[in-house]
N, C-alpha and C positions, 0 to 999 in steps of 0.2 A: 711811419711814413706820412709823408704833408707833401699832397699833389703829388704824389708818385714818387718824393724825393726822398730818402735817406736823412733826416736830420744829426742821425748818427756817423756819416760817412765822413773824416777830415776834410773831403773838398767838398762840401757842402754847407752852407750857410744860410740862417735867418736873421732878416734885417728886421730890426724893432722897431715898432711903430710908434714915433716922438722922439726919434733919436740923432735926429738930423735930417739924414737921408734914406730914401730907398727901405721904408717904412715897407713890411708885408709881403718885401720880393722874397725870393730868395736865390741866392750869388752860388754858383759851381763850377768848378774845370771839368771839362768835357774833351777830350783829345786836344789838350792845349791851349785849349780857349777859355777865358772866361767871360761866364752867360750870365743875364740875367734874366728870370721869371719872376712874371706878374700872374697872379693869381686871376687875379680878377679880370684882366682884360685876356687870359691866355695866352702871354705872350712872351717872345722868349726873343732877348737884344745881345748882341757881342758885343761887349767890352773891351775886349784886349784878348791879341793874340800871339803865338809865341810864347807859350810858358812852359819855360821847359823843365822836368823832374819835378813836377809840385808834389808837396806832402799833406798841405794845411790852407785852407782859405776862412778865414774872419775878420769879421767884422768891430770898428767903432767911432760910430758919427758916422761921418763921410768918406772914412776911410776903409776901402778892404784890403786887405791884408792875404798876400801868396806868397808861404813859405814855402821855398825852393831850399832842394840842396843845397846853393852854392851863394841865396842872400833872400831877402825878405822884399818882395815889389812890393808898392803902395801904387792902389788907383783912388784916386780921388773923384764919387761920384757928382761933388758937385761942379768939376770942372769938365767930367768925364776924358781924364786920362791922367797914365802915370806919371805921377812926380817922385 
């Protein structure tokens, strides 16, 4: 457990710190959403909403990654939205 999260849970992610983006957060689907949490500032931002059936959320660079049932969204945090 890191800040209360699961790091073992599929919708649960750590962002690496030098790896582009979103260094130390860590990215989660919560009833459809996804959140980000900062550690350090205790803070917790939505991302994107509407994601329906997620199985899988990771991370690389600036990209996160929600595997759905039915295709793979990509949010892009340095733009902060899905492309």
């Amino acid at each position: 457990m890191t800040h209360g999260f699961n790091l073992n849970d599929p919708l649960v992610c750590e962002g690496v710190i030098g790896d582009g983006c979103g260094g130390g957060r860590l990215f989660y689907i919560e009833e459809s959403v996804l959140k980000s949490y900062d550690p350090l500032a205790k803070e917790v931002i939505i991302l994107l909403q509407e994601i329906e059936s997620a199985k899988r959320v990771f991370k690389k660079g600036c990209i996160v990654f929600i595997e759905t049932i039915d295709e793979v969204v990509e949010f892009d945090l340095s733009l902060l939205k899905k492309v």
